[in-house]
C-alpha positions in Angstrom: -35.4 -17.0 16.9 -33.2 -19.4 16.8 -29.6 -20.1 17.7 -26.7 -20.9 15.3 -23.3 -21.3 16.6 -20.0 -21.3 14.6 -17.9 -20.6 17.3 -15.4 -22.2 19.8 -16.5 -22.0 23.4 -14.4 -22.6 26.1 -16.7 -24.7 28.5 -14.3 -25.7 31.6 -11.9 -23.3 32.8 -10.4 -23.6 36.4 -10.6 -20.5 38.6 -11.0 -18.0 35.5 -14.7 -18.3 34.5 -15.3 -14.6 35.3 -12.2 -13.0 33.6 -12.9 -15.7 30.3 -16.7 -14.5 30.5 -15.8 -10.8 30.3 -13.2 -11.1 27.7 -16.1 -12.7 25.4 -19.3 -10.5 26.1 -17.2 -7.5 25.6 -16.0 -8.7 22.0 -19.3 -10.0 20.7 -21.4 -6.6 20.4 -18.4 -5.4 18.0 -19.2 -8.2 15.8 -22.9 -7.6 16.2 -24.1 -11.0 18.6 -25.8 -10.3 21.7 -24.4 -12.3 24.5 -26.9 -14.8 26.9 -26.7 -16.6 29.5 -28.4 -20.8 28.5 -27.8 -23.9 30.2 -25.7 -24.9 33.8 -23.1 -27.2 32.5 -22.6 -28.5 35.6 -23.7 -27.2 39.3 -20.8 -25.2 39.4 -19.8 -24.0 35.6 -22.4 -22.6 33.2 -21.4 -22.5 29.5 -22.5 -19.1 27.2 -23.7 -19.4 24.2 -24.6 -16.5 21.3 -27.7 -15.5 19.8 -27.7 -13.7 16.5 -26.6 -13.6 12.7 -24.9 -16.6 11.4 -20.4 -16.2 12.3 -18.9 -18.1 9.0 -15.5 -18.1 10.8 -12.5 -19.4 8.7 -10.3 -21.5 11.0 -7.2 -21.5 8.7 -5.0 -18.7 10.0 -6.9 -18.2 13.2 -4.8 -16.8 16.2 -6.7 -17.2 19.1 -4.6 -15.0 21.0 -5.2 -16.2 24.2 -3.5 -15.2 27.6 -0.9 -18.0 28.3 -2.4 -18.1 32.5 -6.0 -18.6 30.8 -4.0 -21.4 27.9 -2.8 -23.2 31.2 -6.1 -23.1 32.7 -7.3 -24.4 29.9 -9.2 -28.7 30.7 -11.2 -28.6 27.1 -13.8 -26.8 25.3 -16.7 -27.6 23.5 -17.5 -26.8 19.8 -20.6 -26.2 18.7 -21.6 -26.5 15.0 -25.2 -25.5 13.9 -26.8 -26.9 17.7 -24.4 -29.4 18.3 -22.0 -29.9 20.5 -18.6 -32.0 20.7 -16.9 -31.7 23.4 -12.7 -31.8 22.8 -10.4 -32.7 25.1 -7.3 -32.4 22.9 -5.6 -29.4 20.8 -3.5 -29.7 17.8 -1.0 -26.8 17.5 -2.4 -25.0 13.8 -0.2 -22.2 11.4 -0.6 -19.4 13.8 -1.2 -15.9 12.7 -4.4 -13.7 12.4 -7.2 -13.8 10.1 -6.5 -12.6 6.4 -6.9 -9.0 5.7 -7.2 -7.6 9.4 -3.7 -6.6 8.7 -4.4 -4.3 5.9 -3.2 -4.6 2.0 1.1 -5.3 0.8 2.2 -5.4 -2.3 4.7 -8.1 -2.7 7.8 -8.3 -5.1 7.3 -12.1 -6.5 10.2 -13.6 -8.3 10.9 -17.2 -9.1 13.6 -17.5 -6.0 12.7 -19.3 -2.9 12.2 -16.2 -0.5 9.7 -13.9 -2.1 7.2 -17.1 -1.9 7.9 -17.6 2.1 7.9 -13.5 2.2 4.3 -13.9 0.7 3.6 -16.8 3.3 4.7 -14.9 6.5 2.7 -11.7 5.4 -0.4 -13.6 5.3 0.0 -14.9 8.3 0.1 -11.9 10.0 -3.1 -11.3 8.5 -2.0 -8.5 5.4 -3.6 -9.3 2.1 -1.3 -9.5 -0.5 -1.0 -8.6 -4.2 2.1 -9.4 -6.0 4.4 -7.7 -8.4 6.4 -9.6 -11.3 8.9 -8.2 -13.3 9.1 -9.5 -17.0 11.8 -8.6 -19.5 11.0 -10.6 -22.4 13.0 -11.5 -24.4 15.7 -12.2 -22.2 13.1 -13.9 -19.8 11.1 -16.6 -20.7 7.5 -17.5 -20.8 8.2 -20.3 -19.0 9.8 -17.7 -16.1 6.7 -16.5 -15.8 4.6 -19.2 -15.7 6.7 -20.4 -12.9 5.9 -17.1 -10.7 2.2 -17.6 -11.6 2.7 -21.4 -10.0 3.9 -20.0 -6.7 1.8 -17.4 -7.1 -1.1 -20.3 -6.7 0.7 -22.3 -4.4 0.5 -19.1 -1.7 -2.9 -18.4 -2.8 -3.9 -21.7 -1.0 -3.5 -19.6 2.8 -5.4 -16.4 1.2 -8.0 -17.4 -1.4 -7.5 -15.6 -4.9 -4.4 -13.5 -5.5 -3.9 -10.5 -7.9 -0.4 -10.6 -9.8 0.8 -7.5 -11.6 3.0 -8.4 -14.3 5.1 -5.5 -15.3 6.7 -4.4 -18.4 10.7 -4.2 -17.6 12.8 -4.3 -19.9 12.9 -1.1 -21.8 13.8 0.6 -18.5 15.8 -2.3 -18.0 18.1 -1.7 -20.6 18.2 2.2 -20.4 19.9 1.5 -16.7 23.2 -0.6 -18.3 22.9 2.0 -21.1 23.2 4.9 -18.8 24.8 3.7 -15.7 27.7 2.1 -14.8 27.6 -2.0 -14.2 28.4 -1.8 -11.2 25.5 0.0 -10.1 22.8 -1.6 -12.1 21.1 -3.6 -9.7 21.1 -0.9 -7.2 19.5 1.6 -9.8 17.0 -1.6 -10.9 16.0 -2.1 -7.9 15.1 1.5 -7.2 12.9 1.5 -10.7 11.1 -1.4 -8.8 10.4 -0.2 -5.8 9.1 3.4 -7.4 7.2 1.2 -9.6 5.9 -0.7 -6.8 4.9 2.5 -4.8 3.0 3.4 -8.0 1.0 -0.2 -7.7 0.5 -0.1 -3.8 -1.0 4.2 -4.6 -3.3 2.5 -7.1 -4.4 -1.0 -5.5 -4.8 1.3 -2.2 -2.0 -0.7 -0.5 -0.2 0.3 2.7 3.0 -1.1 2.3 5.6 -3.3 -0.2 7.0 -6.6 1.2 9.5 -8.1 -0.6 11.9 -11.6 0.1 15.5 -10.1 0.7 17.6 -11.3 3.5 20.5 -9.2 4.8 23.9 -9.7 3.3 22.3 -12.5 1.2 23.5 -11.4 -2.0 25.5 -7.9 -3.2 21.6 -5.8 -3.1 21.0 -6.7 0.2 23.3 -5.3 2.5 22.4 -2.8 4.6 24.1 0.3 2.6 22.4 -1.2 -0.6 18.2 -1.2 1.5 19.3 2.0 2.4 19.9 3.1 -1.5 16.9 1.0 -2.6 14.7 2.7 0.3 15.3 6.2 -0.3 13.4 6.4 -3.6 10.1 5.8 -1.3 8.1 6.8 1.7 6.1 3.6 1.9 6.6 1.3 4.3 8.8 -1.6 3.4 8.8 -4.9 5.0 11.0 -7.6 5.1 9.7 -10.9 6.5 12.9 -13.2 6.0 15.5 -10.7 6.5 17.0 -12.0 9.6 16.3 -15.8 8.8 19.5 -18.0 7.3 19.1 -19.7 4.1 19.1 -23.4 5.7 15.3 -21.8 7.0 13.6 -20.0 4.7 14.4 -23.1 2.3 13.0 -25.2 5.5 9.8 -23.1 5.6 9.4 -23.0 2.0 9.4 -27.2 1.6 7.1 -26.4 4.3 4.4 -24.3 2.4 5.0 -26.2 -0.6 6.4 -23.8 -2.9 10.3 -25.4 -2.5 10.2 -27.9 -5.8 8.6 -25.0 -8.0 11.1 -22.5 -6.8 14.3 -24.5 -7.8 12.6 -25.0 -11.2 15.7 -23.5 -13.8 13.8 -20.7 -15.4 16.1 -17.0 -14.8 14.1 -13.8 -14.2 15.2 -10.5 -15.0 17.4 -10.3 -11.7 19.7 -13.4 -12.3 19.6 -12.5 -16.3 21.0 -9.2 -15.7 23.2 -10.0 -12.8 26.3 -7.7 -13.2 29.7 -9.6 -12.5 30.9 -7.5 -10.1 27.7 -5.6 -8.5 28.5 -3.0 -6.0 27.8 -3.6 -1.9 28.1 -0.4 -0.4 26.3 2.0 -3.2 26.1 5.5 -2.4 22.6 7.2 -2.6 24.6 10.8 -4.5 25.9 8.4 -6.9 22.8 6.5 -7.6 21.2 10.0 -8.1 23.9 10.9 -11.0 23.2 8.1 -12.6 19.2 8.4 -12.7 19.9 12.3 -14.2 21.1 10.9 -17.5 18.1 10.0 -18.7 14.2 10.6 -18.1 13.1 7.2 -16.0 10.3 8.9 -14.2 8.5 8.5 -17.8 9.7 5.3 -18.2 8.2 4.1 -14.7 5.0 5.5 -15.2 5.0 3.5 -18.5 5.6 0.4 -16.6 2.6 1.2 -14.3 0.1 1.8 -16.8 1.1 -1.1 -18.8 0.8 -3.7 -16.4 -1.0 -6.3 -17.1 -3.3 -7.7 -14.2 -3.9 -11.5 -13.8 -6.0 -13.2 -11.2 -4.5 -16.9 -9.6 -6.6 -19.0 -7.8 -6.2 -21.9 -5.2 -6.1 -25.3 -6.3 -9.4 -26.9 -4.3 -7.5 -29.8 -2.0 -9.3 -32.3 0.1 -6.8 -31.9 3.3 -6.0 -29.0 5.3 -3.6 -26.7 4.0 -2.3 -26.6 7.6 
């Protein structure tokens, strides 16, 4: 039959032809090629090429994970595309990170801030394929609040392909925590509804974990006695892609992916709305457990889950690389 090739080949390698060789005919029987020996390159290097279905490979993403001896080894390489060869004597340094979904499924918390858009960023470049949560409490947010989350919501999209946004139903259980709680402690008790909410989501969309944007000691909900509060309503995993980065970079990054202009648009959501004046920093877990006895939230979340409503962003289609 014939040959197709959509794959990079490494075709002059000093002193580690034997060690590339191996690496490569062990990995293409997993992806169901069978590996052949074709034409001598030269009298002393022979290049390999691969005989089997079609490999649509999406470059965008792509780690190549090479060793950094067999990257220093590295002269060129030659591409081939469909039976044709270019040979490529230059690289250009791409976004890093491994294809999407080889990382498994997140649910992300998206809010119309500039980190939960970089969270979303950096989880997809690890390969996880996101879905993201938003949290409406109309009427004290806006429609244009959430038309702004669906924006960033499509300006991410552009490193994944389609993304799934759950917009949830907030603010009767909203309410019901300044009604029941002290103010102090309403953020810490919101942010608990969330993330059992979320859990709920990930259980249902067969996620693996929740990502979210916060960044430690960033604002009164993120320190680490408040994630420690906020965590212990869950057993899923809970990741946190900026939370060691300063300010100065996730806003850096952000400009970077594009998201930056859409994120300082003025529209509140239902955190800065609700924002108590003098939130709490060091919550106590006993205390946000008396609050939560007052009244019956565990009917209140499942209400949020069943009520969301499910809407589908897609990528703008661009001419230019999105890298």
């Amino acid at each position: 039959g014939s040959i197709r090739l959509f794959l990079v080949i490494f075709y002059y390698i000093r002193g580690m032809k034997e060690y590339a060789t191996s690496r490569v005919a062990n990995l293409l029987p997993h992806l169901g090629y069978r590996f052949i020996h074709a034409l001598e390159a030269s009298p002393v290097h022979r290049r390999q090429t691969f005989q089997g279905k079609a490999l649509q490979v999406n470059l965008r993403g792509l780690d190549r994970r090479m060793p950094q001896q067999l990257a220093d080894h590295l002269d060129r390489y030659v591409l081939f595309l469909q039976g044709r060869g270019e040979r490529v004597t230059d690289r250009v340094r791409g976004a890093g990170g491994y294809p999407v979904g080889v990382g498994g499924k997140a649910m992300v918390l998206l809010s119309g801030v500039i980190d939960s858009p970089v969270a979303c960023y950096l989880m997809m470049k690890r390969g996880v394929h996101i879905e993201c949560i938003h949290y409406a409490s109309p009427p004290y947010t806006s429609q244009n609040a959430q038309e702004k989350v669906m924006e960033l919501a499509r300006l991410v999209s552009g490193y994944q392909g389609d993304v799934l946004v759950h917009v949830v139903p907030f603010t009767d259980l909203q309410l019901a925590i300044y009604q029941n709680a002290d103010e102090s402690y309403a953020i810490t008790l919101m942010r608990r509804m969330m993330m059992r909410i979320a859990t709920g989501l990930a259980k249902k969309r067969h996620a693996q974990a929740i990502a979210t944007g916060e960044s430690i000691g960033q604002v009164a909900s993120q320190t680490l006695e408040s994630m420690l509060a906020i965590n212990d309503v869950t057993n899923m995993p809970i990741i946190r892609p900026v939370v060691c980065i300063d300010k100065v970079e996730i806003i850096d990054l952000s400009k970077k992916i594009g998201t930056y202009e859409t994120s300082i648009l003025p529209y509140e959501d239902c955190c800065t709305i609700f924002t108590p004046k003098n939130p709490v920093t060091k919550p106590r877990v006993d205390k946000c457990e008396k609050y939560e006895t007052k009244w019956d939230f565990d009917k209140m979340v499942q209400d949020c889950i069943d009520n969301t409503e499910d809407i589908w962003v897609h990528p703008v289609k661009v001419e230019e690389d999105l890298f």
